[in-house]
VOVO-541170 format. One line per field, with one value per residue (C-alpha): x, y, z; residue in one letter; residue number from 1. Coordinates in steps of 0.5 Angstrom, whole numbers, always signed. Layout:
! residues N
east = c(X/...)
north = c(Y/...)
up = c(Z/...)
r = c(a/...)
k = c(NUM/...)
! end
This chain:
! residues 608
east = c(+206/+212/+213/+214/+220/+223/+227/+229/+236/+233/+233/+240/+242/+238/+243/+249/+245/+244/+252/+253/+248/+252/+258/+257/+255/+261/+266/+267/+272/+268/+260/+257/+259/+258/+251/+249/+252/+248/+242/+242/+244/+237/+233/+235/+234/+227/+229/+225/+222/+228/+230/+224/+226/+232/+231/+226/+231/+231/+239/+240/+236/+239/+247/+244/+241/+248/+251/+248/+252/+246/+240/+237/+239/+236/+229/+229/+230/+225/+219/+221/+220/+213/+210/+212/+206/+212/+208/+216/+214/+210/+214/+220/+216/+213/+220/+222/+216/+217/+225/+223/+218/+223/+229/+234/+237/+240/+235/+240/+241/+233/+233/+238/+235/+228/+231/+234/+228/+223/+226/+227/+220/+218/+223/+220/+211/+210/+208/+203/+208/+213/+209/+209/+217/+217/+212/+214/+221/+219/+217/+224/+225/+222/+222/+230/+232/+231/+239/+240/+243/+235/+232/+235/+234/+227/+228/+231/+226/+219/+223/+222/+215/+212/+214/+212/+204/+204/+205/+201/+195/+195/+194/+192/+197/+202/+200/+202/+208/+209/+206/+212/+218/+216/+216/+222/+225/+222/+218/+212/+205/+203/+211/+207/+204/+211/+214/+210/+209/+217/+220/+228/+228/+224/+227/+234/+233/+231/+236/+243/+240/+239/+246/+249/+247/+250/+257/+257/+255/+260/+255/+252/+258/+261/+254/+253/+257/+254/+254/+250/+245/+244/+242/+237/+234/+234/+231/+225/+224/+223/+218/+214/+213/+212/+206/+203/+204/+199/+195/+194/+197/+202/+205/+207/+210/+213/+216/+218/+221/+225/+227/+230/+234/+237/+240/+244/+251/+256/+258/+250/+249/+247/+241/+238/+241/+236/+230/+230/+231/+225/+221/+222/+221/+214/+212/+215/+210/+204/+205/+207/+214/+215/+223/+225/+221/+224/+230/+230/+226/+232/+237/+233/+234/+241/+242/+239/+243/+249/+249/+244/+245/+238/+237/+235/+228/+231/+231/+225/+222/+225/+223/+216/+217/+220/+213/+210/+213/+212/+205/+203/+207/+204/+209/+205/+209/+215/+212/+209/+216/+219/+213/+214/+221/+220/+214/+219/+225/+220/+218/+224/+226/+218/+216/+208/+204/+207/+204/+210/+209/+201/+203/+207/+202/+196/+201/+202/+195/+193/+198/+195/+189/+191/+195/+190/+184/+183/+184/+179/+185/+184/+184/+192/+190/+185/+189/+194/+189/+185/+191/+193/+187/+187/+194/+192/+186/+190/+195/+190/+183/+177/+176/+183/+184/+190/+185/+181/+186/+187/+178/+178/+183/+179/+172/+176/+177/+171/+167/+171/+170/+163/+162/+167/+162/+158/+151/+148/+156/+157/+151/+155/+155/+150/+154/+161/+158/+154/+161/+164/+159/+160/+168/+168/+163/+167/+173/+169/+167/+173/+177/+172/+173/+181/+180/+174/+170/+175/+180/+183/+183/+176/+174/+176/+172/+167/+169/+170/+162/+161/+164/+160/+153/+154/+155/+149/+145/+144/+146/+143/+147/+153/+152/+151/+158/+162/+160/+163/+169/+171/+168/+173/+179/+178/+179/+184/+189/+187/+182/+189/+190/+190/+186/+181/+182/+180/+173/+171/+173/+169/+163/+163/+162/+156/+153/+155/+153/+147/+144/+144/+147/+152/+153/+155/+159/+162/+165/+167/+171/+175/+176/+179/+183/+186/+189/+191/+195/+199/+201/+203/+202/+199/+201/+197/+193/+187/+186/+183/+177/+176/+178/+173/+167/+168/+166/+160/+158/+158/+156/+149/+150/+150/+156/+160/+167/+167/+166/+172/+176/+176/+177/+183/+186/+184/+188/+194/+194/+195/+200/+204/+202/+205/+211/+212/+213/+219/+221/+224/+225/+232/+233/+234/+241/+243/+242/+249/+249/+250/+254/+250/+252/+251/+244/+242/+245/+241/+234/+235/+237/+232/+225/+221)
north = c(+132/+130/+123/+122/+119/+126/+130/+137/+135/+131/+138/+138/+131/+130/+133/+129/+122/+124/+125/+120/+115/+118/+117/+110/+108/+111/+106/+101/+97/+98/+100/+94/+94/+102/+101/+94/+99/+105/+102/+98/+105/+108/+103/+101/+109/+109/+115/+112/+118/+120/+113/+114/+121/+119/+112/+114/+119/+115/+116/+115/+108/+106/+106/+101/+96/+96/+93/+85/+84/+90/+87/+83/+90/+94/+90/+90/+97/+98/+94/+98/+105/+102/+99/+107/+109/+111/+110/+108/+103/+108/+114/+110/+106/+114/+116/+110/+113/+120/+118/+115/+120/+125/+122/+125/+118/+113/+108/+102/+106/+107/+99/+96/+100/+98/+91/+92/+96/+91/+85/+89/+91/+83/+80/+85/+83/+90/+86/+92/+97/+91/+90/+97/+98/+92/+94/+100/+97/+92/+96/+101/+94/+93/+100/+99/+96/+88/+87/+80/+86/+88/+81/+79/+85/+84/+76/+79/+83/+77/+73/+78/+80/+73/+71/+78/+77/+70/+71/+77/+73/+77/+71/+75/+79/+74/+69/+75/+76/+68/+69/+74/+70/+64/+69/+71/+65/+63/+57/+55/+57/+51/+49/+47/+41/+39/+38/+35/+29/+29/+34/+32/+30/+37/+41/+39/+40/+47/+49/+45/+50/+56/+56/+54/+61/+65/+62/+64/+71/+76/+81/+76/+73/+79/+82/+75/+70/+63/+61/+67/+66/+58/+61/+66/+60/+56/+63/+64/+55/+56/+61/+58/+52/+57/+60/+53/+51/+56/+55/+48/+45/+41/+36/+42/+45/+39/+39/+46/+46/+39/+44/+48/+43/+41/+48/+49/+49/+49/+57/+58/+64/+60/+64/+61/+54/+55/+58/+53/+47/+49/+49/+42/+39/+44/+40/+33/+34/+35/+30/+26/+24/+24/+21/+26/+32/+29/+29/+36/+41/+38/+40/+47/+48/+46/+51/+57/+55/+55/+61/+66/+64/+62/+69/+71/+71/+66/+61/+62/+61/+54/+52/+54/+50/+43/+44/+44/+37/+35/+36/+33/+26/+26/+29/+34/+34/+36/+41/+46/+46/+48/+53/+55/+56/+60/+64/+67/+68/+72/+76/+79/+81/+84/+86/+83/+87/+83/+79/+75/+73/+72/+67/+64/+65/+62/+56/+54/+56/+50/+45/+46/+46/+39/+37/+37/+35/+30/+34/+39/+44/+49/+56/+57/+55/+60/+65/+65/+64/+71/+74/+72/+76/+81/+83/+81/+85/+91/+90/+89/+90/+86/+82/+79/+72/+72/+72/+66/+61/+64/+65/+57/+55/+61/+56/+50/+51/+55/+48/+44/+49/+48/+41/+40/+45/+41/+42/+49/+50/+55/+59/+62/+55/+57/+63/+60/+55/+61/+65/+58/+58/+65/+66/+58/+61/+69/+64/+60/+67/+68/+62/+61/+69/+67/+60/+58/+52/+46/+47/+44/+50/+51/+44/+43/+50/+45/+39/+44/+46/+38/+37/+45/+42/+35/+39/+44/+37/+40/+33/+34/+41/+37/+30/+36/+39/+33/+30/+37/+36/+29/+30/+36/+33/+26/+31/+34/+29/+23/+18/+15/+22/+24/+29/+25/+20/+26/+28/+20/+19/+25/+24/+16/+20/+23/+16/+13/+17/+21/+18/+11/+9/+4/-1/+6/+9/+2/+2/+9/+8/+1/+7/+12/+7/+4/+11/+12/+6/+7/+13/+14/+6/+3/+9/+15/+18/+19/+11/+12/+14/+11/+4/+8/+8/+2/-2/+3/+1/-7/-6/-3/-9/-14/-17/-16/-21/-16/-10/-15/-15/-7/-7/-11/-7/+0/-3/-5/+3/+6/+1/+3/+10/+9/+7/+12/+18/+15/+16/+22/+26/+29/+36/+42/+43/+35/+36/+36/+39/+34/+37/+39/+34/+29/+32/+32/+26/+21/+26/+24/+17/+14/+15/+14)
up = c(+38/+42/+44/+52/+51/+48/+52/+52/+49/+42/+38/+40/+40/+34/+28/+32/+31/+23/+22/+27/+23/+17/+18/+20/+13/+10/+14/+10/+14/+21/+19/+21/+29/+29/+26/+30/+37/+34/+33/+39/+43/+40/+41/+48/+49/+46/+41/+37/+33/+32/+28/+24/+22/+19/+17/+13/+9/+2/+2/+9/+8/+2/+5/+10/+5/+3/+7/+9/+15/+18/+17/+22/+26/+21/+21/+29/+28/+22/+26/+32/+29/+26/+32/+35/+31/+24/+17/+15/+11/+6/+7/+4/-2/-4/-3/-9/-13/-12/-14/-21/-22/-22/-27/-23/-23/-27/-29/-27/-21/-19/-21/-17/-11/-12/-12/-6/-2/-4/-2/+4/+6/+3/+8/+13/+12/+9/+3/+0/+0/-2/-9/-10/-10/-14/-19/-21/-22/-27/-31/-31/-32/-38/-41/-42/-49/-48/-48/-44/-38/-37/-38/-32/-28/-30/-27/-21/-20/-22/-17/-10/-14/-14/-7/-5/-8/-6/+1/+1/-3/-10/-14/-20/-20/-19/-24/-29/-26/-27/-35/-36/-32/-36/-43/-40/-40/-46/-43/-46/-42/-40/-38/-30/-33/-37/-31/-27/-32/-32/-28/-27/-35/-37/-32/-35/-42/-40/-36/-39/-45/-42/-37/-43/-47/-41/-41/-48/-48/-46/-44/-38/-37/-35/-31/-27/-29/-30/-23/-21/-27/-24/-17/-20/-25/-18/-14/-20/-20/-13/-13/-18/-13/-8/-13/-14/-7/-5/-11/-7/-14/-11/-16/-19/-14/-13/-20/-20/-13/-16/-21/-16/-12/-18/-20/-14/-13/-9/-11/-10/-3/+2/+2/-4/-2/+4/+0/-4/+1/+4/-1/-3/+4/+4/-3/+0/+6/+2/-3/+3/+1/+9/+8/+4/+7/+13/+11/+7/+12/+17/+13/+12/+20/+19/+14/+16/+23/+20/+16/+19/+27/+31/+32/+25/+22/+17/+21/+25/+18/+17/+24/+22/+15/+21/+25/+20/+17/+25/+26/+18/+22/+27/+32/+35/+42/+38/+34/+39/+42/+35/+33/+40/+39/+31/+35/+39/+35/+31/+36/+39/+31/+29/+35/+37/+30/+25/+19/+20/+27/+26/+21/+27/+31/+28/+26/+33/+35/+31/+33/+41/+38/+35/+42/+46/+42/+47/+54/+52/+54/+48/+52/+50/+43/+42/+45/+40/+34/+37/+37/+30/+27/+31/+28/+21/+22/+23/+17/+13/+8/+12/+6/+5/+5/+10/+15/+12/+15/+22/+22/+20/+26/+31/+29/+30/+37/+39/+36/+40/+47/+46/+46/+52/+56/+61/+60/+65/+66/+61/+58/+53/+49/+44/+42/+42/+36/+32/+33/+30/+24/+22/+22/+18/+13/+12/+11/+6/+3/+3/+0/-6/-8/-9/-11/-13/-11/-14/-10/-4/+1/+0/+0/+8/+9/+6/+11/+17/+15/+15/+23/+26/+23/+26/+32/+31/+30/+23/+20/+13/+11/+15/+9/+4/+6/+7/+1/-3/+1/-1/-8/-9/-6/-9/-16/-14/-9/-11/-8/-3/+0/+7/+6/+3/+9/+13/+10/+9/+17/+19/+14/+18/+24/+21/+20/+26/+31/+28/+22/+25/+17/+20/+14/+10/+16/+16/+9/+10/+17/+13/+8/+12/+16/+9/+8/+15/+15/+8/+10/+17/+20/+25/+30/+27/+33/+27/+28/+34/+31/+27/+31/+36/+30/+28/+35/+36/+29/+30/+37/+34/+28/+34/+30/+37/+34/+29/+36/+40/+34/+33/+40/+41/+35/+39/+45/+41/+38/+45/+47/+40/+43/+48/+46/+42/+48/+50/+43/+41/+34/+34/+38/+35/+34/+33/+25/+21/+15/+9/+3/-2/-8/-3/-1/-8/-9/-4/-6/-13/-12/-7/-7/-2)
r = c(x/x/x/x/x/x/x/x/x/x/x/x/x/x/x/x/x/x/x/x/x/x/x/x/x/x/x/x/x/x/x/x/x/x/x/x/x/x/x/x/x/x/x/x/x/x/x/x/x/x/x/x/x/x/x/x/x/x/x/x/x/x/x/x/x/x/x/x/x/x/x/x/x/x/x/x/x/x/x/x/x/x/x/x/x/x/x/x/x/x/x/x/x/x/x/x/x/x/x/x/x/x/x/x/x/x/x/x/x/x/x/x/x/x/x/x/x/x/x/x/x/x/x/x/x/x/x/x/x/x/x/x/x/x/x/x/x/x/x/x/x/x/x/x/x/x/x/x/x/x/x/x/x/x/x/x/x/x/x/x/x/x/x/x/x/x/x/x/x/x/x/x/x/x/x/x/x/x/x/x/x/x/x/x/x/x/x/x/x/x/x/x/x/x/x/x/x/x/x/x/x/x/x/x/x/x/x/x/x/x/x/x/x/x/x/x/x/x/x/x/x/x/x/x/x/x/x/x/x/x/x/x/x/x/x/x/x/x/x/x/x/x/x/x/x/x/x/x/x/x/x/x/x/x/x/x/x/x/x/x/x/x/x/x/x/x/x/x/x/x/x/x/x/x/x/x/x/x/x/x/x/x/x/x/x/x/x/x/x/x/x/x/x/x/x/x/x/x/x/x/x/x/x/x/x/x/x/x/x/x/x/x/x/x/x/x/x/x/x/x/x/x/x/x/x/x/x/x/x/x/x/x/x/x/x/x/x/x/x/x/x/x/x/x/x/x/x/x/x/x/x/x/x/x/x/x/x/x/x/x/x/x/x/x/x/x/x/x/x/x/x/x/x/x/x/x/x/x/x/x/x/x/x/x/x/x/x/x/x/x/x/x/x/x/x/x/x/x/x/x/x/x/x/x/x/x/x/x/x/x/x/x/x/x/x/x/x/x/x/x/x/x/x/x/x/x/x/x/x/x/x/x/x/x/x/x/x/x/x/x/x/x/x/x/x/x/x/x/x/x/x/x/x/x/x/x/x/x/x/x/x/x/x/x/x/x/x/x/x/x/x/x/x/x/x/x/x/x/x/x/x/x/x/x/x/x/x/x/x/x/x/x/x/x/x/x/x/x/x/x/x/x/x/x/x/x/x/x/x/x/x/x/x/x/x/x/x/x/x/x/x/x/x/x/x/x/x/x/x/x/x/x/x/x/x/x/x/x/x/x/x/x/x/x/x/x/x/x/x/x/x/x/x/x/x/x/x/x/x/x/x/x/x/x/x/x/x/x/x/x/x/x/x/x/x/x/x/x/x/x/x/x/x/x/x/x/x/x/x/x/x/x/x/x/x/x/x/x/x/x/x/x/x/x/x/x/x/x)
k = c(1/2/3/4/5/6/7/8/9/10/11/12/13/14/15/16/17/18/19/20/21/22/23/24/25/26/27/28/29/30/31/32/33/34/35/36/37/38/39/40/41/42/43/44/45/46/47/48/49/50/51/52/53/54/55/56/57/58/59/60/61/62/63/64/65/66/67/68/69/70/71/72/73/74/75/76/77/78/79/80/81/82/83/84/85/86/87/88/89/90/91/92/93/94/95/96/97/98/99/100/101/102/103/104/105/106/107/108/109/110/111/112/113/114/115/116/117/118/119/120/121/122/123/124/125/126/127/128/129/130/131/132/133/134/135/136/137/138/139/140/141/142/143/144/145/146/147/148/149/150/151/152/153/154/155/156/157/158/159/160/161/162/163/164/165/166/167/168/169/170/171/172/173/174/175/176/177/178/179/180/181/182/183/184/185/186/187/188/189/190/191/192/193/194/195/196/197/198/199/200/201/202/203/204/205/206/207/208/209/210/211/212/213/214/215/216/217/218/219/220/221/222/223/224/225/226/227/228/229/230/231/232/233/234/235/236/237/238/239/240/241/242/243/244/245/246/247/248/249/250/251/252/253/254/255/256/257/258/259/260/261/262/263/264/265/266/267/268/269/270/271/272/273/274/275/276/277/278/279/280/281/282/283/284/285/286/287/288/289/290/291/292/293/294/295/296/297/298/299/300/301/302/303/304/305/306/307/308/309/310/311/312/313/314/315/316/317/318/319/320/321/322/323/324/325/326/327/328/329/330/331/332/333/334/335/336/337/338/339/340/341/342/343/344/345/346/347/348/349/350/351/352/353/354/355/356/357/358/359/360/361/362/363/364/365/366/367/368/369/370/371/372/373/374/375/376/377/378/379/380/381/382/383/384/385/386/387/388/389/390/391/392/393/394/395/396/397/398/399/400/401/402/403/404/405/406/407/408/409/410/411/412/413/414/415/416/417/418/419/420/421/422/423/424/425/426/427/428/429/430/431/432/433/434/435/436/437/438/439/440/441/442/443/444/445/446/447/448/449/450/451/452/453/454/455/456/457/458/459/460/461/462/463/464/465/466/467/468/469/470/471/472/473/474/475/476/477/478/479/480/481/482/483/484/485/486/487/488/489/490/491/492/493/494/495/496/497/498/499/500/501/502/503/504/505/506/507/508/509/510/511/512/513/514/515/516/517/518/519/520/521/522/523/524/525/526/527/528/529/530/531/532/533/534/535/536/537/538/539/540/541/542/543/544/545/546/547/548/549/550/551/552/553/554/555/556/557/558/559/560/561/562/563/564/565/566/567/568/569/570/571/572/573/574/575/576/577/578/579/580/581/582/583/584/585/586/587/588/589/590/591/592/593/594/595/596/597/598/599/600/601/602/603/604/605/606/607/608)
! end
């Protein structure tokens, strides 16, 4: 069916949009000016049925992949055809399959655009078709005699694979894409745990060796280069980490993303310095290294700045990576403002249908969750978690675990809407925490078929449970699911984690308020406040309750020195608290970035 935008004229205009689309990709000299204007032409003139028809010419597709300096164009141009009602995506991974099928091309010439053409689609979110493309280039890969050549072709293509299937949730294929790089690389199986009980030490006798090996191999040499085959070992250390970090394995990824931090030079693309930079400011976070995390997440904003402009989707990624860093030290304000900022960015390159954009959705979604948790003003928040899920459902199975987070941050909020509707105002409130009872266990369901119960993820479904049941006045299965929650976290983190303070807190409340165990909840508020003061100090805005809880608790004990005493504390917080709005983070834009040598130098050199 012809769409309305078509005119009579688009039989006749559409062969010259082909030759002109043709001849752009041939200039070498002017190709990415005359495609940026083509592109921008045809998208600001809505001939988007035509753009997909010749987009979704392999050949064509192929020449525009080429040329680098093109590709936020083409991304904007690629989303635009798909949110048109295009099946670009597959026509374009069935066009790969079909080409390999066929024999009709060389074997490296149907590698290296399987390479380009799956790390396309998996920058781009379309991470199903992603993986196919990928797969079927691996095993190309594999089929060729195992010479040096083909095995780095084969770790080319492990690295776009493993972020591929960690982004898209494929944990089982992914940790057979992890066995394969480890074999590759020729490191033991358990090689995660090597380093993470001494990871520059481990990762330095590794990688010296390796590097070494390739300066003298002429055939390598002469295919890559030693300083290429540092930013692929950095590229495949990165993604390791990147795998353990969804895994919620955390030392690990730590170590594999020190591993990454150490291999880069200053000859390594700034694509990679950036990849990796981020990643190693995600792993300080969750370990909570904050004056590392703080210091490296900036330099990735900084980074991806300078080389990629604040236009681009890379950036925006680093944005994501700096609100988050924000939001885990408390700097809830700061980060809406930057997760607003990344949302926005992603918007006007994928459109409003895009998995990247419902991450940065559910992501921003939470931090107002957070922000206003005390106001009660959550309506924005659930706006955005809605429209997370409804993108995710679209692009993906029922049954995916990308929509266990979003639902998580959903029943959040409806729990706390409930709680804050007056009594008779609001005769939906029932329903409001059943609906938040139902979309926490599908999350749970989902999280335990992926990761199984000893793990983080499903440890905070348990907790997120724990605080809907104290709700629901469902107190007994509310102490059960507490108690899970912290039973797993202390395995897992340790029993100073901030996780663990979490739960611990939460499960005091329980006590306090609900089951009338104060000298328990006692013990555990003392618990949780320890923690929060190790890791954040005496500004953390977690402290309130606790503070809150402990005057309840020796009010009911009639111990009221020990109710004054907490007291006076709650009000020495909020004046620190108070302090604190008038004190700002660094503006974006305001990071410098800091050599490299330097960077690595005040990373390895100071620990916090």
């Amino acid at each position: 069916m012809k769409c309305p935008e078509h005119t009579s004229m688009d039989s006749i205009a559409s062969p010259l949009f082909t030759n002109a689309l043709s001849s752009i990709v041939l200039y070498k000299q002017s190709h990415v000016v005359k495609l940026n204007y083509f592109c921008e032409k045809m998208l600001q003139e809505k001939r988007l049925c035509i753009l997909g028809a010749e987009l979704s010419e392999l050949d064509i597709f192929e020449r525009l992949l080429r040329f680098s300096g093109a590709q936020l164009r083409l991304l904007q141009c690629f989303q635009a055809v798909i949110e048109h009602g295009s099946k670009l995506s597959a026509e374009l991974a069935c066009g790969y399959l079909a080409r390999c099928d066929a024999s009709t091309d060389s074997n490296n010439t149907l590698i290296q655009l399987g390479l380009r053409l799956g790390g396309f689609l998996n920058e781009a979110g379309w991470y199903a078709d992603a993986q196919r493309v990928l797969v079927r280039c691996r095993d190309l890969c594999q089929a060729q005699p195992q010479t040096i050549h083909y095995k780095r072709l084969t770790l080319e293509c492990c690295h776009r694979l493993l972020n591929t299937q960690s982004a898209y949730c494929c944990l089982a294929a992914a940790a057979e894409t992890y066995e394969l790089a480890l074999q590759l690389l020729g490191l033991p199986g358990d090689a995660a745990l090597r380093l993470t009980d001494r990871p520059m030490q481990v990762a330095g006798e590794w990688f010296a060796s390796m590097l070494q090996d390739y300066e003298e191999d002429s055939e390598l040499s002469a295919s890559c280069g030693s300083w290429k085959a540092s930013s692929l070992l950095a590229r495949l250390c990165k993604e390791f980490s990147g795998l353990f970090f969804f895994r919620c394995d955390y030392s690990a990824a730590h170590a594999w993303s020190l591993a990454a931090l150490s291999l880069l030079t200053p000859h390594t693309p700034a694509k990679i310095t950036v990849e990796v930079v981020r990643a190693c400011g995600k792993a300080c976070v969750v370990k909570r290294r904050f004056k590392a995390a703080g210091l490296l997440v900036r330099q990735g904003v900084s980074l991806a700045r300078a080389a990629f402009g604040t236009h681009h989707p890379r950036y925006a990624a680093a944005l994501l990576d700096y609100g988050f860093y924000l939001l885990n030290v408390d700097s809830i304000t700061h980060s809406v403002a930057v997760y607003e900022e990344a949302l926005g960015t992603l918007r006007r390159v994928f459109g409003r249908s895009s998995l990247h954009v419902a991450t940065a959705q559910e992501d921003l979604a939470y931090a107002l969750y957070v922000l206003e948790y005390s106001s009660g003003r959550f309506y924005k928040a659930r706006d955005h978690a809605e429209r997370a899920i409804r993108i995710i459902e679209n692009l993906v199975p029922p049954d995916h675990l990308l929509l266990a987070s979003a639902k998580r941050v959903k029943a959040l909020i409806l729990e706390e809407i409930a709680l804050d509707t007056p009594a008779g105002q609001d005769m939906r409130e029932p329903s409001l925490l059943e609906e938040s009872e139902a979309l926490h266990k599908a999350a749970l369901e989902l999280s335990m078929m992926a990761f199984g119960e000893k793990n983080v993820q499903t440890a905070k479904h348990y907790g997120n449970l724990g605080r809907l049941y104290q709700s629901m006045q469902k107190f007994k299965d509310a102490e059960t699911m507490h108690l899970k929650a912290i039973a797993i976290k202390e395995e897992l983190l340790g029993a100073e984690d901030y996780e663990v303070g979490l739960s611990v807190g939460h499960l005091a409340s329980l006590y306090n308020y609900h089951m009338n165990m104060h000298r328990a909840a006692e013990k555990l508020y003392l618990r949780s406040i320890s923690i929060s003061l190790k890791l954040f100090g005496e500004r953390y805005s977690g402290l309130e309750y606790d503070y809150r809880g402990l005057v309840h608790v020796f009010t009911q004990l009639k111990r009221h020195e020990r109710a004054h005493h907490y007291n006076a504390l709650l009000q020495h917080w909020h004046d620190l608290r108070e302090q604190s709005k008038a004190e700002q983070q660094p503006a974006l834009g305001d990071e410098q970035v800091m050599p490299l040598e330097q960077l690595q130098a005040h990373f390895f050199n100071n620990n916090d």
